[in-house]
TIVO-620126 format. One record per residue (C-alpha): residue in one letter; x, y, z. Coordinates in Angstrom, 1 decimal, padded with zeros to 4 digits. Layout:
// TIVO-620126
+----+--------+--------+--------+
| aa |     px |     py |     pz |
+----+--------+--------+--------+
|  A |      X |      Y |      Z |
...
+----+--------+--------+--------+
//
This chain:
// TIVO-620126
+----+--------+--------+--------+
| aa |     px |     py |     pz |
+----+--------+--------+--------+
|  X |  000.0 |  000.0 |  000.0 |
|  X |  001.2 |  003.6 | -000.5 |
|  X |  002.8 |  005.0 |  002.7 |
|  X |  000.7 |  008.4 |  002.4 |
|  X | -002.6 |  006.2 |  002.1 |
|  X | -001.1 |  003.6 |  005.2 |
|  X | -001.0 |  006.8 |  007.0 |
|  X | -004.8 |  008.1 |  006.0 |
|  X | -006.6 |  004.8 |  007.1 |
|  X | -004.0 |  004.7 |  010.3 |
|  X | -006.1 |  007.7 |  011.9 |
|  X | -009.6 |  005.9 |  012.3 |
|  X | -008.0 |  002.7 |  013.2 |
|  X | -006.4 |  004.2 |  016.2 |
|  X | -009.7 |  005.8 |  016.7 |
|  X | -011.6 |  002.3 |  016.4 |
|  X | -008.8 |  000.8 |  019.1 |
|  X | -009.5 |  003.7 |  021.5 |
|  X | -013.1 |  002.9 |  021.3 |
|  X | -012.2 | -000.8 |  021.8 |
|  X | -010.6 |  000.7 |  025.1 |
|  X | -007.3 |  000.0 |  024.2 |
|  X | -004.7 |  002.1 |  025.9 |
|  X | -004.0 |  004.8 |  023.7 |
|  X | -000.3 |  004.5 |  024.6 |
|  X | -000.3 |  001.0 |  023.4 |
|  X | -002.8 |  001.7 |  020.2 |
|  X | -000.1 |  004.7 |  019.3 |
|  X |  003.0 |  002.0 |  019.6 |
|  X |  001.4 | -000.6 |  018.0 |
|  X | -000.1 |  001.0 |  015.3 |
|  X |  003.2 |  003.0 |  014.5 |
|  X |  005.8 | -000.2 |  014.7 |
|  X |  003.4 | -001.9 |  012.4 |
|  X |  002.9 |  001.0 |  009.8 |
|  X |  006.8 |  001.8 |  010.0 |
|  X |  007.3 | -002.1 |  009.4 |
|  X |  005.0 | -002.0 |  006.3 |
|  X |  006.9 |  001.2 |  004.8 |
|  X |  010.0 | -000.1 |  005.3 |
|  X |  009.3 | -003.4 |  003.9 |
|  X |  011.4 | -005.3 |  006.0 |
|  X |  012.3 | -006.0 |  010.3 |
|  X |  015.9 | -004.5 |  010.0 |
|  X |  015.1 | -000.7 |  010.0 |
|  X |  012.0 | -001.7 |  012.3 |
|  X |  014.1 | -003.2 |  015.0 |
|  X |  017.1 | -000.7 |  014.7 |
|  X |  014.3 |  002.1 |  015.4 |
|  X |  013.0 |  000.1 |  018.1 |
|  X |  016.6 |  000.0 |  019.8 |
|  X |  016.9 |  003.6 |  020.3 |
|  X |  013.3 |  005.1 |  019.9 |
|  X |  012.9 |  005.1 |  023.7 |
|  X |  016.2 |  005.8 |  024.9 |
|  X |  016.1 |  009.1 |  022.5 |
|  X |  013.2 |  009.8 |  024.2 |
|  X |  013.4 |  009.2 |  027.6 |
|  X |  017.2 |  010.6 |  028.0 |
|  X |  015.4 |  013.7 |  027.6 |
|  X |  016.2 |  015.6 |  030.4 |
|  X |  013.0 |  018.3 |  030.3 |
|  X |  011.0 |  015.5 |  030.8 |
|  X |  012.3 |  015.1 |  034.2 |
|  X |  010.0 |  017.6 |  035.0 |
|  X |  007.0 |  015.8 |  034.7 |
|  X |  007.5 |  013.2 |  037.9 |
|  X |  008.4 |  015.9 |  040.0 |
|  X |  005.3 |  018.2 |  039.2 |
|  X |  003.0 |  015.2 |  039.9 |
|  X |  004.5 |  014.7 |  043.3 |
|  X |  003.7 |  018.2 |  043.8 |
|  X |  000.4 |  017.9 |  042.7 |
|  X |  000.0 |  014.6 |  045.0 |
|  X |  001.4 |  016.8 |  048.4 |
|  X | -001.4 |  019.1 |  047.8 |
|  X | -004.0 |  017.0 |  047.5 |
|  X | -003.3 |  014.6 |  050.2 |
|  X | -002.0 |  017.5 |  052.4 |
|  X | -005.5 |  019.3 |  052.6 |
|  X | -004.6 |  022.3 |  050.6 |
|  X | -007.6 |  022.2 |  048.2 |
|  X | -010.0 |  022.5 |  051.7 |
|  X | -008.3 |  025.4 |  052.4 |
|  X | -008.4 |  026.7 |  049.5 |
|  X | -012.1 |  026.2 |  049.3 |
|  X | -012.5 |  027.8 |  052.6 |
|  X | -010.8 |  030.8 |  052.0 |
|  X | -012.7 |  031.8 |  048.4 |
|  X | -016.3 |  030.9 |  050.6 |
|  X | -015.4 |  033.7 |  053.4 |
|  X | -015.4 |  036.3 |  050.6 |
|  X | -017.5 |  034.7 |  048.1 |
|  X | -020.2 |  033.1 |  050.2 |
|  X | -022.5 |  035.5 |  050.9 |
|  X | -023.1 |  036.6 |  047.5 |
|  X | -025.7 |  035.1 |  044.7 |
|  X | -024.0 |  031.8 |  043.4 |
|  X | -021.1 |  032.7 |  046.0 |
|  X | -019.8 |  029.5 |  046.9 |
|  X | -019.8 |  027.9 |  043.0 |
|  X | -017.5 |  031.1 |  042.6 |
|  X | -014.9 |  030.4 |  045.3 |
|  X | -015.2 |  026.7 |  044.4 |
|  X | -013.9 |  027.8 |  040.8 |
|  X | -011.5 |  030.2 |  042.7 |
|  X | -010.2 |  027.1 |  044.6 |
|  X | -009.9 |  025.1 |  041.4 |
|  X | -007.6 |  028.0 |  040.0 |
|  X | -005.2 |  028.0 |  043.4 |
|  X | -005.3 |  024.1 |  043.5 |
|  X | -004.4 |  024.4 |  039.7 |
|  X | -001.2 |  026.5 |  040.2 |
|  X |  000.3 |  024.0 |  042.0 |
|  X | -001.1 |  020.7 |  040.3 |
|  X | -001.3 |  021.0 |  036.9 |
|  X | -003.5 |  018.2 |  036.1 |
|  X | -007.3 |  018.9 |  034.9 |
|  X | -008.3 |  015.7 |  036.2 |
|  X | -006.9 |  015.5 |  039.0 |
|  X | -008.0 |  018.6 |  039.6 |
|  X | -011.4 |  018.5 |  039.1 |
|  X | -011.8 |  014.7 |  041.6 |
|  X | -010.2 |  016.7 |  044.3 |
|  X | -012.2 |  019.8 |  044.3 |
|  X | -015.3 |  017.9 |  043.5 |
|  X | -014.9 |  015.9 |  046.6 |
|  X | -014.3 |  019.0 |  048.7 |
|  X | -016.7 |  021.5 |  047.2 |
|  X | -019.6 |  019.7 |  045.4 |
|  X | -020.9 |  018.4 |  048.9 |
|  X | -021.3 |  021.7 |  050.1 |
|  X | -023.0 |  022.9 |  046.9 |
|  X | -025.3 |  020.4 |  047.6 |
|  X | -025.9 |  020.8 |  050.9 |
|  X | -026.4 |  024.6 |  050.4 |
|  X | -028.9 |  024.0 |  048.1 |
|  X | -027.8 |  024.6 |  044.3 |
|  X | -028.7 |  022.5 |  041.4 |
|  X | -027.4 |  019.5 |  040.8 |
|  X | -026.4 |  020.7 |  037.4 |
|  X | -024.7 |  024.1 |  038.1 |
|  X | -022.9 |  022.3 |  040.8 |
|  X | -021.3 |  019.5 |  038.8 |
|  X | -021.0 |  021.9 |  035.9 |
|  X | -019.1 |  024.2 |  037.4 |
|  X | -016.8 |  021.8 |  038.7 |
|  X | -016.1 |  020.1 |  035.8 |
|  X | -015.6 |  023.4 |  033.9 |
|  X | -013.1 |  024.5 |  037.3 |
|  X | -011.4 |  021.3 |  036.9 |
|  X | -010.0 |  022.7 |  033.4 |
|  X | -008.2 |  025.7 |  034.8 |
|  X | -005.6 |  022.7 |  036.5 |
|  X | -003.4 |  022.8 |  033.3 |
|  X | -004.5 |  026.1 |  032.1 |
|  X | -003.2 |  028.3 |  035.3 |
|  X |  000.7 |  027.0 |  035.2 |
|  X |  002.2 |  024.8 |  035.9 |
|  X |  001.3 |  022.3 |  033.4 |
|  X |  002.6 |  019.1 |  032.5 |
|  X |  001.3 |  019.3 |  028.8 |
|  X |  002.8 |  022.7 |  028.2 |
|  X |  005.7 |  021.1 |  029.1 |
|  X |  005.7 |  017.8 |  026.6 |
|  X |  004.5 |  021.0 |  024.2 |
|  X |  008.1 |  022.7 |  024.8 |
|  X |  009.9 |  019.4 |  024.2 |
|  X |  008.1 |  019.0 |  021.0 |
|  X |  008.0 |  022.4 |  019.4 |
|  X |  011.6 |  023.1 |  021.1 |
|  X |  010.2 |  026.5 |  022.8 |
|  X |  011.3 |  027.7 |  026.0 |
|  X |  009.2 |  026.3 |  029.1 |
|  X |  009.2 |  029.5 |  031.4 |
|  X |  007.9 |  031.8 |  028.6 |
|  X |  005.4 |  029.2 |  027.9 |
|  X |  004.4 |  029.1 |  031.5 |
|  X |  004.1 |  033.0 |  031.8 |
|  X |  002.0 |  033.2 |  028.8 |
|  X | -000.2 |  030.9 |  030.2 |
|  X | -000.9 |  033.0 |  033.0 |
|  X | -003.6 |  035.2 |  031.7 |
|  X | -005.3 |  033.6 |  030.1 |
|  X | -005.9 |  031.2 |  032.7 |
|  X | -006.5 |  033.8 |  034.9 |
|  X | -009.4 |  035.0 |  032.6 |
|  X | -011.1 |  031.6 |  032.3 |
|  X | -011.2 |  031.6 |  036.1 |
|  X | -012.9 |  035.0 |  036.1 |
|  X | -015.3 |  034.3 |  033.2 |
|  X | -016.4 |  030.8 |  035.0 |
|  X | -017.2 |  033.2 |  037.8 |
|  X | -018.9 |  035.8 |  035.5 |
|  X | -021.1 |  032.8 |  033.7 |
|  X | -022.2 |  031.4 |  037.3 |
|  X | -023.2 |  035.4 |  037.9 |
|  X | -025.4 |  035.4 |  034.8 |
|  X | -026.8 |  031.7 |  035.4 |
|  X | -028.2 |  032.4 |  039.0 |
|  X | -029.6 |  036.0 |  038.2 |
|  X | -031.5 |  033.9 |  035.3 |
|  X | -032.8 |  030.8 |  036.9 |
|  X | -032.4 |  031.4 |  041.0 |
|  X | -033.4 |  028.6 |  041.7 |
|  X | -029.8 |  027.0 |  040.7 |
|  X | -028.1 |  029.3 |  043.1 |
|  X | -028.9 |  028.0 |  046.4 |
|  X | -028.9 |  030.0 |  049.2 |
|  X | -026.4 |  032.2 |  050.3 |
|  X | -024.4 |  032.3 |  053.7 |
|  X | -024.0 |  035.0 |  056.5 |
|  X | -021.0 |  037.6 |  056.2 |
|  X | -018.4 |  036.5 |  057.7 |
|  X | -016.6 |  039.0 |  060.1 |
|  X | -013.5 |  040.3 |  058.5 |
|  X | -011.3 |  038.8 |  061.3 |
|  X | -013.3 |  035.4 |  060.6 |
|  X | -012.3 |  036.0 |  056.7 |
|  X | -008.5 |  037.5 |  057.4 |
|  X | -007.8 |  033.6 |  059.0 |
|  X | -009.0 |  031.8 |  056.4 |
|  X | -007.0 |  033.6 |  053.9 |
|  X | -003.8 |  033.2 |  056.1 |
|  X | -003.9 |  029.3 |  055.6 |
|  X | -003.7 |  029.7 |  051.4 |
|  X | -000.5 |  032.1 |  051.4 |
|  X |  001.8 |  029.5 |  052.1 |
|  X |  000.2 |  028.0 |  048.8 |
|  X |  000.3 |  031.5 |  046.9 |
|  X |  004.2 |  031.7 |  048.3 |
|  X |  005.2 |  028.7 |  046.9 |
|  X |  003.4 |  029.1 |  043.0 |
|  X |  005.4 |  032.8 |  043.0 |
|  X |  008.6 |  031.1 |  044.2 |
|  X |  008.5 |  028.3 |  041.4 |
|  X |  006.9 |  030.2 |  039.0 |
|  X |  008.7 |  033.3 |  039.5 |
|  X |  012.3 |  031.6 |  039.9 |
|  X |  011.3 |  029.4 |  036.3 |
|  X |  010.6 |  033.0 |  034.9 |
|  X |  013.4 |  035.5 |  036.2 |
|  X |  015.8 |  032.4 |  035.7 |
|  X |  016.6 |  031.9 |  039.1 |
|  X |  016.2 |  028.1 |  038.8 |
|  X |  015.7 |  025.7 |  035.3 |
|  X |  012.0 |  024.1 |  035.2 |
|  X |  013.4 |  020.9 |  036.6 |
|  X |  015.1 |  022.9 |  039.7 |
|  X |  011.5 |  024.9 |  040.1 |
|  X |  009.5 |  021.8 |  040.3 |
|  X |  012.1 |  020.1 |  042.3 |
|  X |  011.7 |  023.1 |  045.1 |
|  X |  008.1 |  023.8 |  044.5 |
|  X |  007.5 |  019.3 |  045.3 |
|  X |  009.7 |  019.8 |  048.6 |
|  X |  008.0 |  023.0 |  049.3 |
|  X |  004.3 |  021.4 |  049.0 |
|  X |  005.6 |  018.1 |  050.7 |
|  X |  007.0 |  020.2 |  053.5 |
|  X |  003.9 |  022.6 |  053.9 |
|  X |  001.5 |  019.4 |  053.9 |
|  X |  003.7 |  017.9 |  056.6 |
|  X |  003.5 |  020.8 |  058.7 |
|  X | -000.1 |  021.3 |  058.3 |
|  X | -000.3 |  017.2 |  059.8 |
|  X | -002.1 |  016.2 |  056.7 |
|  X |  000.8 |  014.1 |  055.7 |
|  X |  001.8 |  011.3 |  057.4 |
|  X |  004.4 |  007.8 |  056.3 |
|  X |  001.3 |  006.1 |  054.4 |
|  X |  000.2 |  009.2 |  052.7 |
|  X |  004.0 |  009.8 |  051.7 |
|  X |  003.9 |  006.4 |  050.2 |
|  X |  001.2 |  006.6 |  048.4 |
|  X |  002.0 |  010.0 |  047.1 |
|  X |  005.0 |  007.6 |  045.5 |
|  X |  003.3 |  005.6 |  044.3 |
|  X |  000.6 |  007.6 |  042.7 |
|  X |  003.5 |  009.6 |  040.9 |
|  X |  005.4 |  006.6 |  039.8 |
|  X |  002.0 |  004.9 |  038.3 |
|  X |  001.3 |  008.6 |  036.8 |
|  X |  004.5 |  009.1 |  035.2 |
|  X |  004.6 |  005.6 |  033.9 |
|  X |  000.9 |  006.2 |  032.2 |
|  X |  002.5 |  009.7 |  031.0 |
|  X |  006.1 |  008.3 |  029.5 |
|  X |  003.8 |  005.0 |  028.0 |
|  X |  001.6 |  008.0 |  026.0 |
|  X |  005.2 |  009.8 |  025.0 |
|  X |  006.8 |  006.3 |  023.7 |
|  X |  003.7 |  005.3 |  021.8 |
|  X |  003.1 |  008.7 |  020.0 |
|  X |  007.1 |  008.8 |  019.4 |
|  X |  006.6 |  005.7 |  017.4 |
|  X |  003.6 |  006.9 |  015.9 |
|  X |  004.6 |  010.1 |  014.9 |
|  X |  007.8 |  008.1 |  013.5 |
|  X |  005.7 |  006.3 |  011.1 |
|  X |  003.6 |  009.7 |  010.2 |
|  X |  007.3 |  011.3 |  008.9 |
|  X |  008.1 |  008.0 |  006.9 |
|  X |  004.8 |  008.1 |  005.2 |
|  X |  005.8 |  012.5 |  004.3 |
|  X |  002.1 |  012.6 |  005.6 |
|  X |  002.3 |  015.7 |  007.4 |
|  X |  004.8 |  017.5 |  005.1 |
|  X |  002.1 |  016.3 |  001.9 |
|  X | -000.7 |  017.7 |  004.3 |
|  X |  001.1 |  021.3 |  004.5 |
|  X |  001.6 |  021.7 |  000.8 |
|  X | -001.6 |  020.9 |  000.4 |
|  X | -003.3 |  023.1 |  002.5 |
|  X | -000.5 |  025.5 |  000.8 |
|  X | -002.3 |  025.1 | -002.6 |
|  X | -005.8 |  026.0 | -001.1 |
|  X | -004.9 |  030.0 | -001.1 |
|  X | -007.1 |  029.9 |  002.2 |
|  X | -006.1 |  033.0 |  004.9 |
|  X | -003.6 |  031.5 |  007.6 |
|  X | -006.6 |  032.2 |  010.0 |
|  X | -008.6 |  030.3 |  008.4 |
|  X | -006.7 |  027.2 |  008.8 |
|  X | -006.1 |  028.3 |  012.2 |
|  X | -009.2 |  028.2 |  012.7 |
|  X | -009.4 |  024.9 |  011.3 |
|  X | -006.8 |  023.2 |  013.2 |
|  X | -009.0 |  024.4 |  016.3 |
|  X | -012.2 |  022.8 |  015.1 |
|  X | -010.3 |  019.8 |  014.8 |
|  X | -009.0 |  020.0 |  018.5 |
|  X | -012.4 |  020.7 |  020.2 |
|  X | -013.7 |  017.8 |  017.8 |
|  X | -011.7 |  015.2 |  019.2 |
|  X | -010.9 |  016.6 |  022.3 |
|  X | -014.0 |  014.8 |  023.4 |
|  X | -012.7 |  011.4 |  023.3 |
|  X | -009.2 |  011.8 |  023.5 |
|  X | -006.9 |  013.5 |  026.7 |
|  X | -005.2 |  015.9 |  026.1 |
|  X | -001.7 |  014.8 |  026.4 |
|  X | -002.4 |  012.4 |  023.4 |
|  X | -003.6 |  014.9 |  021.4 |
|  X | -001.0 |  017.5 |  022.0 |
|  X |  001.8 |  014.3 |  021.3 |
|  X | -000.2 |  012.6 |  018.4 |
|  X | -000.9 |  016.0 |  016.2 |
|  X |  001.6 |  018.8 |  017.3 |
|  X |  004.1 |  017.4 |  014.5 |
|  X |  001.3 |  017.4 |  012.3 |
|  X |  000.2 |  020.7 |  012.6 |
|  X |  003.1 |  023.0 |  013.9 |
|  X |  005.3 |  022.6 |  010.9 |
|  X |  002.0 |  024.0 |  008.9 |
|  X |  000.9 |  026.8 |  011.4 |
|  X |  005.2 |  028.0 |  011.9 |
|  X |  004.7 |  028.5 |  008.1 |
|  X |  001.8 |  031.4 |  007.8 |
|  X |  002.0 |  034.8 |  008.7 |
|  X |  000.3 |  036.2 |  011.2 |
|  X |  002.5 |  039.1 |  011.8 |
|  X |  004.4 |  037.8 |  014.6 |
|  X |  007.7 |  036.4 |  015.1 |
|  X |  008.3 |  032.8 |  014.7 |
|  X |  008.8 |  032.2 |  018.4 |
|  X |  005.7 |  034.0 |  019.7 |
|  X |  003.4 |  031.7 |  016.6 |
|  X |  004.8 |  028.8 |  018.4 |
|  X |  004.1 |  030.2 |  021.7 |
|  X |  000.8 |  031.6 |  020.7 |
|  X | -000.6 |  028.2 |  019.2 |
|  X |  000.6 |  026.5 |  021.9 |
|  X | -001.5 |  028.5 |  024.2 |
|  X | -004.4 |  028.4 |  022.1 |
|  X | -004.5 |  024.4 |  021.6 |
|  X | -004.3 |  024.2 |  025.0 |
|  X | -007.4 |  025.9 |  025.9 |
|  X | -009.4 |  023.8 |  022.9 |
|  X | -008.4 |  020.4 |  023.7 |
|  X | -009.3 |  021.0 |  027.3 |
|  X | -012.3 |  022.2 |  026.1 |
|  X | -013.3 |  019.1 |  024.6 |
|  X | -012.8 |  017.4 |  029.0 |
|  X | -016.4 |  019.7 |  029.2 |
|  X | -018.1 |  019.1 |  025.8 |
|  X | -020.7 |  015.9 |  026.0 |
|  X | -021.0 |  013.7 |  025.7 |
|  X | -018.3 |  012.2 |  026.4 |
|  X | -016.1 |  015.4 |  028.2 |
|  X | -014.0 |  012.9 |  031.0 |
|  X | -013.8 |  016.1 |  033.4 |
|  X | -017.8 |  015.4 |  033.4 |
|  X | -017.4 |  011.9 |  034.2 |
|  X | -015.4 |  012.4 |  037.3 |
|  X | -018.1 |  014.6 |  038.8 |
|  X | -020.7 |  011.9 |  037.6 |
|  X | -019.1 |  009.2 |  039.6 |
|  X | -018.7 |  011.9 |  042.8 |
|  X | -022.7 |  012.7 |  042.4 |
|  X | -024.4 |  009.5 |  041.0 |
|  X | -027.6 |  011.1 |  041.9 |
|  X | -027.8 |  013.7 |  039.9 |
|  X | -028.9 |  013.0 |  036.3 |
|  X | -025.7 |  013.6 |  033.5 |
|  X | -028.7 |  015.3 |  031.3 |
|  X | -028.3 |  018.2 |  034.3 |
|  X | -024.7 |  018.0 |  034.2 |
|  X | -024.7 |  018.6 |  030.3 |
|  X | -026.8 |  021.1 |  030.7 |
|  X | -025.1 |  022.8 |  033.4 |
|  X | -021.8 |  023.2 |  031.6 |
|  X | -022.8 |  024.4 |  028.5 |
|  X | -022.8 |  027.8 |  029.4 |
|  X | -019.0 |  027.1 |  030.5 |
|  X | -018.2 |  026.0 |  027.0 |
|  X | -019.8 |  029.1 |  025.3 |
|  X | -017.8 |  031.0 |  027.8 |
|  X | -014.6 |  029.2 |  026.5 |
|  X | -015.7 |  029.5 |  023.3 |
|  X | -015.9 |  033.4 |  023.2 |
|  X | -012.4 |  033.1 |  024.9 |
|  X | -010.3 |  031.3 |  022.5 |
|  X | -012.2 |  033.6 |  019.7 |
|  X | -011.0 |  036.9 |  021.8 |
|  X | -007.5 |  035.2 |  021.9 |
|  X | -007.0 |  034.3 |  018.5 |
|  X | -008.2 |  037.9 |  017.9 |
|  X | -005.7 |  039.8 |  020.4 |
|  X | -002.7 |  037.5 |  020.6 |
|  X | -001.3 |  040.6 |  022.8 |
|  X | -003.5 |  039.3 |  025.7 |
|  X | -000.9 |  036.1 |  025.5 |
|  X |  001.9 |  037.4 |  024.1 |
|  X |  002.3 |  041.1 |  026.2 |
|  X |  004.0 |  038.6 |  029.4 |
|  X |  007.2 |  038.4 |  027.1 |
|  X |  008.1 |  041.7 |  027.2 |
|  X |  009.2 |  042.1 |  030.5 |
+----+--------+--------+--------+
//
C-alpha cells in the first residue's frame, strides 16, 4: 500500500482501538511499529528504530519535570490544601448570589497553580466542594458543571505538564510558555465566575442560598492558611521566569515546598508519603507510556511524508492563515471529546506545527509557536467539558451519582460558550498572551 494512504486509514484505526478501550499508549505503539514495518518493507530498520526510539526519548532531560510536578500535585492534595483553598474563596465569596460555586472555581484556580493536572484537579475539588454545593442547596447541574468546567483551569493556570511535553516538541522555552499561560488562565477563572453570575440571576433557583457575612477577622484567618500555597506558585513560577532556577530545579523546590507545607499542616503522614510515591510513579509511567507510543507513531507519520504532503496541500488552497487556524482548532475541540489531552498534544503537534510556523500572522516565529501553543491548549481542554463524552464530566458523575448527566450537560454548556468566546478573543488579540514576554 502507498505509505501516504497507510497513513490516512491509520487515523480511524487508532480511533476504532480507542473505542475498543485500548490504551492509547499501546494503540499509538502498536499501530506506529506496524505501519513503519510496512513502509519499510522489512524488520531490520524496524528493530534498529525500536533499539533507540525510547532511549532518544526518555534521555530527555525536560521531561524530568514531569514526575516531579506530579509529586507536587500529589502533596497538595493529600495535604488538605484544596480545603483550604475552598475555605478561603467561601469567606469572601459566600455571601453573594451563586457565591460559593465562585470560590469553588477560585479554589480550582489555586489548586491548579500547584497541580497542573485537569483531572486530578477537578476529583479533588469535586470531593471537597460539590458536597457543600449540595448541601447549600444549588442545582445538581450548576454544581457539577461548574466543577467540571473548574477542573479545566488545573493545566490552564501553570504549571502544566502538557505545556511542558508541548516545549519538548516544538523546542520552545518552558518558562515563557508558563508565563504566557498566566492570563489567560487567569481570565477563564474570572469568566467561569462571571457565567455562574449570569446563570443564577436567570434561573435562582440554581443558586442556592447564600451564607451569613463572615466577620472580617473570621475571613483574614481563612486567607492566612492559602498564602503559604500563593508563596510557593510565586517562588517556582517566578524563579522558572526570572531564571533563578531551570523548570526541573523549580519543580524540584516547589515538590519539597508542597511536601514540607502538607507535613506541617499534619495532613501528611508515612502512608500518605507512600502513596503519594506511588501515585507519581504509576502517573508518570501512564505519562512516558503516552510519550513512547506517540514517538513511534509520529515516526511512522514522517516516513509516510504525511504531514509535510498535508502542508503543501493546504498551501495550494490559497485559504487566509486564520482560516486554517481556525481549522486546526475545530479539529481539536472535535476530538478533544474522546481523547486527553496529552495524546492529542503528542499525536498531532508534529502534524500541525510545521503547517501553522509557516503562515503569517504578523508575529515572530517564536511568539506563533508560543501563541498556538496557548491556544491548543485551551481547545483540547475544552473538549474534557463538551458531552457527551467530556471525562472532566465523568469524574463529577461518579462523585454525584444522583444527579442526572442530562443536568450536568446542561449545566456546563454555558462554561463551554464562555470558552468558546475566549479562545475567539485570543486568536483575535494575541497581545492578551503574548504582552508577558516583554518584561
Amino acid at each position: 500500500m502507498d505509505p501516504l494512504a497507510l497513513a490516512a486509514w491509520s487515523f480511524p484505526l487508532l480511533l476504532l482501538l480507542i473505542f475498543l478501550r485500548l490504551p492509547i499508549g499501546l494503540a499509538m505503539l502498536a499501530l506506529g511499529l506496524t505501519g513503519s514495518w510496512l513502509v519499510y518493507g522489512s524488520l531490520g530498520p524496524l528493530l534498529n528504530q525500536m533499539k533507540t526510539i525510547a532511549y532518544s526519548q526518555f534521555s530527555s532531560h525536560s521531561l524530568s519535570i514531569v514526575p516531579l510536578f506530579l509529586l507536587m500535585g500529589q502533596f497538595a492534595s493529600l495535604g488538605g490544601m484544596s480545603q483550604a483553598l475552598f475555605k478561603a474563596g467561601e469567606a469572601f465569596l459566600g455571601h453573594r448570589k451563586g457565591g460559593l460555586a465562585m470560590a469553588a472555581i477560585g479554589a480550582c484556580a489555586g489548586f491548579g497553580s500547584i497541580c497542573g493536572s485537569s483531572l486530578a484537579t477537578a476529583a479533588t475539588m469535586g470531593q471537597v466542594a460539590l458536597p457543600e454545593l449540595r448541601r447549600a442547596g444549588y442545582g445538581g447541574g450548576l454544581a457539577s458543571g461548574a466543577l467540571a468546567a473548574g477542573g479545566t483551569l488545573g493545566i490552564l493556570i501553570p504549571p502544566s505538564i502538557v505545556l511542558v511535553i508541548y516545549a519538548v516538541l516544538t523546542e520552545q522555552n518552558i518558562a515563557k510558555l508558563f508565563a504566557a499561560a498566566f492570563v489567560p488562565g487567569l481570565l477563564a477563572a474570572f469568566s467561569y465566575m462571571l457565567v455562574i453570575a449570569i446563570v443564577v440571576r436567570l434561573y435562582p433557583a440554581w443558586g442556592g442560598r447564600r451564607l451569613e457575612p463572615m466577620p472580617w477577622p473570621q475571613r483574614m484567618r481563612a486567607q492566612r492558611d492559602v498564602w503559604p500555597v500563593v508563596l510557593i506558585f510565586v517562588i517556582v513560577i517566578g524563579g522558572i521566569y526570572t531564571g533563578i532556577f531551570t523548570p526541573t530545579e523549580g519543580a524540584a523546590v516547589g515538590a519539597v515546598a508542597t511536601g514540607l507545607l502538607a507535613w506541617w499542616k499534619g495532613g501528611l503522614g508515612r502512608e500518605k508519603v507512600l502513596r503519594a510515591f506511588e501515585a507519581t510513579a504509576s502517573g508518570t509511567g501512564m505519562v512516558f507510556m503516552i510519550v513512547l507510543g506517540a514517538a513511534a507513531y509520529n515516526s511512522f507519520l514522517a516516513l509516510s511524508l504525511l504531514p509535510q504532503e498535508l502542508a503543501t496541500w493546504v498551501g495550494t488552497l490559497g485559504l487566509s492563515p486564520y482560516a486554517v487556524l481556525w481549522a486546526i482548532l475545530a479539529f481539536y475541540l472535535v476530538f478533544g471529546c474522546v481523547m486527553d489531552s496529552l495524546s492529542m498534544i503528542l499525536l498531532t503537534i508534529p502534524i500541525f506545527f510545521p503547517m501553522v510556523s509557516g503562515l503569517d500572522f504578523g508575529l515572530t516565529p517564536e511568539q506563533t509557536a508560543i501563541w498556538f501553543g496557548i491556544l491548543v491548549l485551551i481547545v483540547v481542554e475544552v473538549g474534557l467539558i463538551t458531552p457527551p463524552v467530556g471525562m472532566n464530566l465523568f469524574v463529577i458523575q461518579s462523585m454525584a451519582p444522583d444527579i442526572p448527566i442530562r443536568d450536568t450537560y446542561q449545566g456546563v454548556i454555558p462554561f463551554v460558550i464562555s470558552d468558546l468566546v475566549r479562545v475567539a478573543v485570543l486568536v483575535a488579540f494575541p497581545a492578551i498572551t503574548l504582552f508577558v514576554l516583554r518584561f
